[in-house]
C-alpha positions in Angstrom: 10.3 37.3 130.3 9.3 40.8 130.0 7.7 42.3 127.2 8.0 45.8 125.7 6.6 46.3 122.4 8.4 49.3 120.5 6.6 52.5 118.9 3.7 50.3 116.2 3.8 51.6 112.1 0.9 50.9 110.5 0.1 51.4 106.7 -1.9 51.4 104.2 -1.9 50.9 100.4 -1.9 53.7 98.7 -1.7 52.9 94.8 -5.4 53.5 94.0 -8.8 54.0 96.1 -9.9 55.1 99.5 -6.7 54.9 101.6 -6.5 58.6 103.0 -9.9 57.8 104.5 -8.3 54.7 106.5 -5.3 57.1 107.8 -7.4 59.1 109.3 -10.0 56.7 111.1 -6.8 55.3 112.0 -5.8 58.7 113.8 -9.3 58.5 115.6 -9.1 55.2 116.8 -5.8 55.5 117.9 -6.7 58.0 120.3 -9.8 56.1 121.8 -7.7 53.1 122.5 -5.1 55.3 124.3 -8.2 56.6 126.2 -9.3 53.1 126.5 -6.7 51.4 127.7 -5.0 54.2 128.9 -1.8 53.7 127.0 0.4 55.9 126.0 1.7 53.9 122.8 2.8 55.9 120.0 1.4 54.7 116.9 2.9 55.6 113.0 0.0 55.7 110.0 1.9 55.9 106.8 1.1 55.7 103.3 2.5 52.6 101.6 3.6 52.5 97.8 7.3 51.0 97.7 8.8 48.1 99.3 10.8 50.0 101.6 7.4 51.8 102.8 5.7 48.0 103.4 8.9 47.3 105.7 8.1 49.5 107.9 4.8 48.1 109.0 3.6 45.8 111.3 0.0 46.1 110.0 -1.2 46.8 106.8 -4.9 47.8 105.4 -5.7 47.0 101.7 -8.8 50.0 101.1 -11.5 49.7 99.0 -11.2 50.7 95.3 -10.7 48.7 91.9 -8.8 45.6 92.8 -7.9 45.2 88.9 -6.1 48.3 88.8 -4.5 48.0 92.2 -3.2 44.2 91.6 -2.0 45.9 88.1 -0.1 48.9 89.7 1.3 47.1 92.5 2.9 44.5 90.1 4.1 47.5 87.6 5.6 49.1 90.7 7.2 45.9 91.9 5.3 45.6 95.1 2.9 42.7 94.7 5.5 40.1 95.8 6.3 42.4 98.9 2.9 42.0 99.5 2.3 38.5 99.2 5.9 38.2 101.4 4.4 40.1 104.3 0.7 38.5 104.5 1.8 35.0 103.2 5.5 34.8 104.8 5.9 36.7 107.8 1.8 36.4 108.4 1.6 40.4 109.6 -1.4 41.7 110.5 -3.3 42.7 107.5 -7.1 44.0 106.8 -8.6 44.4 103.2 -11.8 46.1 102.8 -14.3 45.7 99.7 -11.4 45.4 96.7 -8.9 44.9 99.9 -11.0 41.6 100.6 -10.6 40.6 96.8 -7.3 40.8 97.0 -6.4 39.2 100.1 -8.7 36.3 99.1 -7.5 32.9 97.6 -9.2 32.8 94.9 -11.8 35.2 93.1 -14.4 34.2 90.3 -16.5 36.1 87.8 -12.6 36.8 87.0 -10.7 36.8 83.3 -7.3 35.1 84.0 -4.3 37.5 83.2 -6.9 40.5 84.1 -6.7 40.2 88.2 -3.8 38.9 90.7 -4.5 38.3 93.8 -2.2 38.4 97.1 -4.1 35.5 99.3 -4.0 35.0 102.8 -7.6 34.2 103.6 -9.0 30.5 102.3 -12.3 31.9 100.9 -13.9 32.5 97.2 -15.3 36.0 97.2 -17.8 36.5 94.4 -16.8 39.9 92.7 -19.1 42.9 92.0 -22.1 40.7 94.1 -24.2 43.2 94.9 -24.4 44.6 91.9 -23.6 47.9 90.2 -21.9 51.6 91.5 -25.8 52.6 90.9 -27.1 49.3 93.3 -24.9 50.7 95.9 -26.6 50.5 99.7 -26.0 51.3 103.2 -27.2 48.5 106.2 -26.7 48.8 109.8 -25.9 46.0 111.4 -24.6 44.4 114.2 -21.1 43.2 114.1 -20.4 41.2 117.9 -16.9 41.6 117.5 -16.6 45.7 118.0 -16.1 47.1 121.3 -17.2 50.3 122.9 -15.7 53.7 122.2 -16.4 57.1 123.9 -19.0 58.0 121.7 -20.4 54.6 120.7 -21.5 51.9 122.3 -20.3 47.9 121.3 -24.3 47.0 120.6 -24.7 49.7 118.4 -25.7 49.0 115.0 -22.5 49.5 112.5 -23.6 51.7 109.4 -22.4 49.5 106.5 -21.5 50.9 103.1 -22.1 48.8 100.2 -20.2 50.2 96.8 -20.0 47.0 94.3 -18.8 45.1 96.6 -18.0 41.6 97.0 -19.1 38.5 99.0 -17.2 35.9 100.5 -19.2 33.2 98.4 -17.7 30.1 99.7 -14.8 28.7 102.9 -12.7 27.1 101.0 -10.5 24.3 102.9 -7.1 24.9 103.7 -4.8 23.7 101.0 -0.7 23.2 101.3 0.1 25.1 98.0 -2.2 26.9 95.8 -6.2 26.2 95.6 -6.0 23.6 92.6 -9.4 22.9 92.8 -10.5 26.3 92.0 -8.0 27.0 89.4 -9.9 24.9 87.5 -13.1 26.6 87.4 -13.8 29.0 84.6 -13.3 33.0 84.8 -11.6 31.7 88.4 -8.1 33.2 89.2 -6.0 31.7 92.5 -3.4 33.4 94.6 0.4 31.6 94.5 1.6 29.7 96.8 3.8 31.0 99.5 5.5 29.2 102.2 5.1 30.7 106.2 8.5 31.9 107.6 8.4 30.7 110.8 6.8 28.7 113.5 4.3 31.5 114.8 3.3 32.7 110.9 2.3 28.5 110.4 0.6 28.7 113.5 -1.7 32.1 112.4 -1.7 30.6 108.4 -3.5 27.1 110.2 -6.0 28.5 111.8 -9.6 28.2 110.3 -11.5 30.7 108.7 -14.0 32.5 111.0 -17.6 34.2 109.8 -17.2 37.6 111.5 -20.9 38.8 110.2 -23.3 38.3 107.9 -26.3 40.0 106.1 -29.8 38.6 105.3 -31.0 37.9 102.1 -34.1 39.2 103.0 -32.9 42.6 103.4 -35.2 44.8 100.9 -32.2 45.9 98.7 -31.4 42.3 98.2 -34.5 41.0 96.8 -33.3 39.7 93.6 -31.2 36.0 92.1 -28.4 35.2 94.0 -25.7 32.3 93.6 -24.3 30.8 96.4 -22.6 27.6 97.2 -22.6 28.5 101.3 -26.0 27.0 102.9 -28.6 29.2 104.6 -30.1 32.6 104.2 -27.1 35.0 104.6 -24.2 36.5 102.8 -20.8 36.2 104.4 -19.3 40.2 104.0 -17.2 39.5 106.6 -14.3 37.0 107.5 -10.7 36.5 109.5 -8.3 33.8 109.5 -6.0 33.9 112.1 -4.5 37.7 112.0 -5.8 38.4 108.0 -9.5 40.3 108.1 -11.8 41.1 105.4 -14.8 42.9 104.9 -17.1 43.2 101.6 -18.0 46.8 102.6 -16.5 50.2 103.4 -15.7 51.6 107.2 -13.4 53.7 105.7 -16.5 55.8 104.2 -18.1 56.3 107.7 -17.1 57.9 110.7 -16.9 55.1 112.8 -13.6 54.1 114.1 -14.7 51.4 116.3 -13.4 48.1 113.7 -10.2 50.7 113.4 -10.4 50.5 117.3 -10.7 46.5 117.4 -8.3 46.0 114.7 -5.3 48.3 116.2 -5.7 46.5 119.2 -5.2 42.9 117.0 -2.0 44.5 115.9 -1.3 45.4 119.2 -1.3 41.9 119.9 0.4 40.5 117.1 3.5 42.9 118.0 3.3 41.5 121.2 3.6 37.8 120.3 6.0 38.5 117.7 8.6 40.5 119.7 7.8 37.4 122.6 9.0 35.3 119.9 12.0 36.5 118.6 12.8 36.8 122.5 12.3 33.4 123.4 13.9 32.0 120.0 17.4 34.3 120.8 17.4 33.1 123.9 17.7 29.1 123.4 
Protein backbone atom coordinates (compact mmCIF):
# COMPACT_ATOMS: atom_id res chain seq x y z
CA UNK A 1 0.00 0.00 0.00
CA UNK A 2 1.54 3.13 -1.02
CA UNK A 3 2.38 5.84 1.16
CA UNK A 4 2.36 9.57 0.53
CA UNK A 5 2.51 11.67 3.44
CA UNK A 6 0.91 15.29 2.83
CA UNK A 7 2.68 18.89 3.30
CA UNK A 8 3.84 18.31 7.63
CA UNK A 9 2.59 21.57 10.16
CA UNK A 10 4.52 21.76 12.95
CA UNK A 11 3.95 24.21 16.06
CA UNK A 12 4.88 25.44 18.80
CA UNK A 13 3.41 26.99 21.97
CA UNK A 14 3.43 30.24 22.04
CA UNK A 15 1.68 31.56 25.34
CA UNK A 16 4.82 32.47 27.28
CA UNK A 17 8.76 31.75 26.82
CA UNK A 18 11.26 30.94 24.18
CA UNK A 19 9.09 29.76 21.24
CA UNK A 20 10.21 32.16 18.38
CA UNK A 21 13.71 30.70 19.03
CA UNK A 22 12.21 27.01 18.20
CA UNK A 23 10.55 28.37 14.85
CA UNK A 24 13.43 29.27 13.62
CA UNK A 25 15.91 26.25 14.47
CA UNK A 26 13.03 24.68 13.08
CA UNK A 27 13.51 26.59 9.65
CA UNK A 28 17.28 25.49 9.82
CA UNK A 29 16.73 22.10 10.37
CA UNK A 30 14.28 21.77 7.96
CA UNK A 31 16.55 22.66 5.29
CA UNK A 32 19.46 20.25 6.39
CA UNK A 33 17.05 17.31 6.30
CA UNK A 34 15.87 18.30 2.79
CA UNK A 35 19.63 18.36 2.09
CA UNK A 36 19.99 15.20 3.93
CA UNK A 37 17.60 13.23 2.66
CA UNK A 38 17.21 14.95 -0.23
CA UNK A 39 13.46 15.55 0.06
CA UNK A 40 11.67 17.98 -1.10
CA UNK A 41 8.87 17.99 1.72
CA UNK A 42 7.28 21.12 2.48
CA UNK A 43 7.16 21.72 6.07
CA UNK A 44 4.65 24.54 8.03
CA UNK A 45 6.21 26.15 11.55
CA UNK A 46 3.40 27.98 13.05
CA UNK A 47 2.78 29.61 16.27
CA UNK A 48 0.23 27.90 18.39
CA UNK A 49 -2.15 29.77 20.99
CA UNK A 50 -5.88 28.60 20.07
CA UNK A 51 -7.31 25.31 19.61
CA UNK A 52 -7.85 25.71 16.05
CA UNK A 53 -3.94 26.60 15.73
CA UNK A 54 -3.08 23.04 17.80
CA UNK A 55 -5.31 21.29 14.97
CA UNK A 56 -3.35 21.97 12.58
CA UNK A 57 -0.28 20.19 13.82
CA UNK A 58 1.19 17.03 13.57
CA UNK A 59 4.02 17.92 15.94
CA UNK A 60 4.06 20.21 18.64
CA UNK A 61 7.14 21.73 20.85
CA UNK A 62 6.43 22.96 24.42
CA UNK A 63 9.69 25.73 24.82
CA UNK A 64 11.30 26.59 27.80
CA UNK A 65 9.87 29.31 29.98
CA UNK A 66 7.78 29.43 33.41
CA UNK A 67 5.70 26.30 33.32
CA UNK A 68 3.33 27.98 36.11
CA UNK A 69 2.43 30.79 34.01
CA UNK A 70 2.09 28.76 30.77
CA UNK A 71 -0.17 25.80 32.56
CA UNK A 72 -2.14 29.08 33.92
CA UNK A 73 -2.55 30.89 30.51
CA UNK A 74 -3.25 27.91 28.48
CA UNK A 75 -6.17 26.91 30.98
CA UNK A 76 -7.46 30.80 31.00
CA UNK A 77 -7.30 30.53 27.19
CA UNK A 78 -9.08 27.18 27.03
CA UNK A 79 -6.32 25.28 25.54
CA UNK A 80 -4.90 23.03 28.21
CA UNK A 81 -7.51 20.23 27.47
CA UNK A 82 -6.54 20.58 23.68
CA UNK A 83 -3.29 19.88 24.79
CA UNK A 84 -3.75 17.07 26.94
CA UNK A 85 -6.21 15.76 23.84
CA UNK A 86 -3.37 15.80 21.33
CA UNK A 87 -0.36 14.27 23.52
CA UNK A 88 -2.58 11.97 25.65
CA UNK A 89 -5.48 11.03 22.92
CA UNK A 90 -4.32 11.12 19.58
CA UNK A 91 -0.41 10.43 20.99
CA UNK A 92 1.07 13.31 18.22
CA UNK A 93 4.46 13.91 18.28
CA UNK A 94 5.26 16.30 20.91
CA UNK A 95 8.80 17.75 22.48
CA UNK A 96 8.99 19.87 25.73
CA UNK A 97 12.08 21.54 26.63
CA UNK A 98 13.13 22.81 30.28
CA UNK A 99 9.38 24.10 31.46
CA UNK A 100 8.09 22.03 28.22
CA UNK A 101 9.53 18.83 30.13
CA UNK A 102 7.57 20.00 33.35
CA UNK A 103 4.66 20.05 31.64
CA UNK A 104 4.65 17.05 29.59
CA UNK A 105 5.70 15.11 32.74
CA UNK A 106 3.21 13.01 34.99
CA UNK A 107 3.80 14.33 37.85
CA UNK A 108 6.08 17.25 39.17
CA UNK A 109 7.21 17.82 43.00
CA UNK A 110 8.64 20.77 44.88
CA UNK A 111 4.93 21.82 43.53
CA UNK A 112 1.93 23.69 45.57
CA UNK A 113 -1.28 21.94 44.43
CA UNK A 114 -3.74 24.43 42.66
CA UNK A 115 -0.34 26.53 41.66
CA UNK A 116 0.91 24.15 38.47
CA UNK A 117 -1.13 21.75 35.94
CA UNK A 118 0.46 19.62 34.13
CA UNK A 119 -0.45 18.03 30.56
CA UNK A 120 1.44 14.40 30.98
CA UNK A 121 2.53 12.14 28.42
CA UNK A 122 5.86 10.99 29.77
CA UNK A 123 5.82 8.47 33.08
CA UNK A 124 8.53 10.37 34.94
CA UNK A 125 8.86 12.79 38.18
CA UNK A 126 10.94 15.78 37.13
CA UNK A 127 12.25 17.65 40.20
CA UNK A 128 11.54 21.43 39.44
CA UNK A 129 14.09 24.29 39.63
CA UNK A 130 16.99 21.27 40.23
CA UNK A 131 19.79 23.04 39.43
CA UNK A 132 19.16 25.79 41.14
CA UNK A 133 18.64 29.46 40.58
CA UNK A 134 18.43 31.98 37.16
CA UNK A 135 21.97 33.05 38.77
CA UNK A 136 23.27 29.03 39.06
CA UNK A 137 22.49 28.86 35.42
CA UNK A 138 25.31 26.71 33.30
CA UNK A 139 26.29 25.58 29.94
CA UNK A 140 27.75 21.68 29.43
CA UNK A 141 28.72 20.02 26.29
CA UNK A 142 27.88 16.79 26.04
CA UNK A 143 27.33 14.01 24.01
CA UNK A 144 23.91 13.06 23.23
CA UNK A 145 24.18 9.40 20.90
CA UNK A 146 20.93 9.97 19.54
CA UNK A 147 21.84 13.21 17.08
CA UNK A 148 22.80 12.70 13.66
CA UNK A 149 25.17 14.64 11.36
CA UNK A 150 24.33 17.89 9.67
CA UNK A 151 26.38 19.87 7.10
CA UNK A 152 28.14 21.80 9.55
CA UNK A 153 28.22 19.34 12.41
CA UNK A 154 29.21 16.22 12.96
CA UNK A 155 26.81 13.33 15.09
CA UNK A 156 30.01 12.95 17.76
CA UNK A 157 30.13 16.35 18.40
CA UNK A 158 29.73 17.54 21.71
CA UNK A 159 26.03 19.28 22.12
CA UNK A 160 26.39 22.79 23.92
CA UNK A 161 23.77 22.46 26.71
CA UNK A 162 22.09 25.37 28.24
CA UNK A 163 21.13 25.09 31.72
CA UNK A 164 18.43 28.04 32.91
CA UNK A 165 16.65 26.64 36.26
CA UNK A 166 15.93 23.81 34.85
CA UNK A 167 14.56 20.67 35.84
CA UNK A 168 15.53 16.94 36.18
CA UNK A 169 13.81 14.01 35.46
CA UNK A 170 14.17 12.68 39.19
CA UNK A 171 12.56 9.42 38.98
CA UNK A 172 10.78 6.62 35.92
CA UNK A 173 7.87 6.24 37.25
CA UNK A 174 5.91 2.82 36.14
CA UNK A 175 3.26 2.99 33.85
CA UNK A 176 -0.06 3.38 35.42
CA UNK A 177 -3.80 2.83 33.67
CA UNK A 178 -5.23 6.22 35.05
CA UNK A 179 -3.49 8.90 36.86
CA UNK A 180 -0.13 8.28 39.06
CA UNK A 181 -2.02 7.72 42.51
CA UNK A 182 0.94 6.94 44.18
CA UNK A 183 2.44 10.20 43.62
CA UNK A 184 -0.54 12.24 44.31
CA UNK A 185 -0.03 11.42 47.58
CA UNK A 186 3.22 12.83 48.15
CA UNK A 187 3.37 16.31 49.51
CA UNK A 188 3.95 19.71 47.31
CA UNK A 189 3.42 16.77 44.41
CA UNK A 190 0.84 17.68 41.59
CA UNK A 191 -0.18 14.66 38.88
CA UNK A 192 -1.37 15.04 35.31
CA UNK A 193 -5.26 13.60 34.57
CA UNK A 194 -5.98 10.81 33.13
CA UNK A 195 -6.69 10.50 29.51
CA UNK A 196 -7.68 7.57 27.53
CA UNK A 197 -5.50 6.76 23.96
CA UNK A 198 -7.85 7.11 20.88
CA UNK A 199 -6.83 4.43 18.94
CA UNK A 200 -4.91 1.30 18.50
CA UNK A 201 -1.54 3.00 17.21
CA UNK A 202 -1.71 6.02 20.14
CA UNK A 203 -1.96 2.75 22.92
CA UNK A 204 0.72 1.29 21.16
CA UNK A 205 3.15 4.64 21.39
CA UNK A 206 1.41 5.50 25.23
CA UNK A 207 2.83 1.57 26.18
CA UNK A 208 5.99 1.87 25.36
CA UNK A 209 8.68 2.35 28.19
CA UNK A 210 10.41 5.33 29.10
CA UNK A 211 13.92 5.59 27.56
CA UNK A 212 17.05 7.67 29.22
CA UNK A 213 18.15 9.69 26.17
CA UNK A 214 21.32 11.36 28.20
CA UNK A 215 22.53 12.07 31.28
CA UNK A 216 24.95 14.46 33.05
CA UNK A 217 27.56 13.59 35.87
CA UNK A 218 27.25 14.69 39.16
CA UNK A 219 30.73 15.33 39.24
CA UNK A 220 30.62 18.02 36.76
CA UNK A 221 32.29 21.16 38.69
CA UNK A 222 29.01 23.25 38.62
CA UNK A 223 27.28 20.45 40.39
CA UNK A 224 29.29 20.10 43.37
CA UNK A 225 26.74 20.62 45.90
CA UNK A 226 23.46 18.22 47.93
CA UNK A 227 21.40 16.60 45.55
CA UNK A 228 18.12 14.41 46.11
CA UNK A 229 17.58 11.69 44.06
CA UNK A 230 15.59 8.52 44.19
CA UNK A 231 17.24 7.11 40.57
CA UNK A 232 20.58 5.04 41.51
CA UNK A 233 24.01 5.99 40.26
CA UNK A 234 26.05 9.10 39.64
CA UNK A 235 24.01 10.93 36.88
CA UNK A 236 21.04 13.19 36.41
CA UNK A 237 18.49 12.11 33.84
CA UNK A 238 17.94 15.81 31.63
CA UNK A 239 16.79 13.90 29.05
CA UNK A 240 13.89 11.26 28.26
CA UNK A 241 11.31 9.87 25.44
CA UNK A 242 8.47 7.58 25.70
CA UNK A 243 7.32 6.33 22.64
CA UNK A 244 6.86 9.64 20.30
CA UNK A 245 6.71 12.30 23.63
CA UNK A 246 10.52 13.83 24.23
CA UNK A 247 11.88 15.91 26.99
CA UNK A 248 14.82 17.66 27.72
CA UNK A 249 15.74 19.64 31.14
CA UNK A 250 17.80 22.14 29.08
CA UNK A 251 17.53 24.71 26.27
CA UNK A 252 18.50 23.90 22.32
CA UNK A 253 16.35 26.47 21.49
CA UNK A 254 19.04 29.02 23.07
CA UNK A 255 21.85 27.63 20.79
CA UNK A 256 22.50 27.46 17.23
CA UNK A 257 22.34 24.00 16.81
CA UNK A 258 19.64 22.42 14.91
CA UNK A 259 20.78 18.97 14.90
CA UNK A 260 17.87 17.55 17.95
CA UNK A 261 15.52 19.95 15.58
CA UNK A 262 17.00 17.75 12.77
CA UNK A 263 16.43 14.33 14.65
CA UNK A 264 13.14 15.29 15.99
CA UNK A 265 11.50 16.55 12.45
CA UNK A 266 12.60 13.41 11.12
CA UNK A 267 10.47 11.49 14.25
CA UNK A 268 7.57 13.45 13.07
CA UNK A 269 8.33 12.55 9.68
CA UNK A 270 7.80 9.12 10.82
CA UNK A 271 4.86 9.43 12.90
CA UNK A 272 3.01 11.08 9.79
CA UNK A 273 3.95 8.18 8.03
CA UNK A 274 2.50 5.52 10.34
CA UNK A 275 -0.45 7.47 11.05
CA UNK A 276 -1.55 8.19 7.48
CA UNK A 277 -0.57 4.03 6.98
CA UNK A 278 -3.07 3.65 9.51
CA UNK A 279 -5.94 5.43 8.69
CA UNK A 280 -5.19 3.63 5.23
CA UNK A 281 -5.24 0.23 6.25
CA UNK A 282 -8.21 0.85 8.87
CA UNK A 283 -10.62 2.42 5.72
CA UNK A 284 -9.72 -0.27 3.85
CA UNK A 285 -11.10 -3.36 6.01
Amino acid sequence: MAVTVPDITVGVLALQGAFSEHVQLLRQAAAALRQKKGVDLKWGFIEVRTPQELARCEGLIIPGGESTTMSLVAARSGILEPLRDFVKVQRKPTWGTCAGLILLAESANRTKKGGQELIGGLDVRVNRNHFGRQQESFQASLSLPFLGATADKSADQPYRCVFIRAPVVEKILPHAQGVQTEEQEKDETVVAPSKTPGDALAKEEVSKDVEVMATLSFKTPALQKDHEHEHPGKEDIIAVRQGNVFGCSFHPELTEDARIHVWWLEGVLKAAERRQAFELADRTK
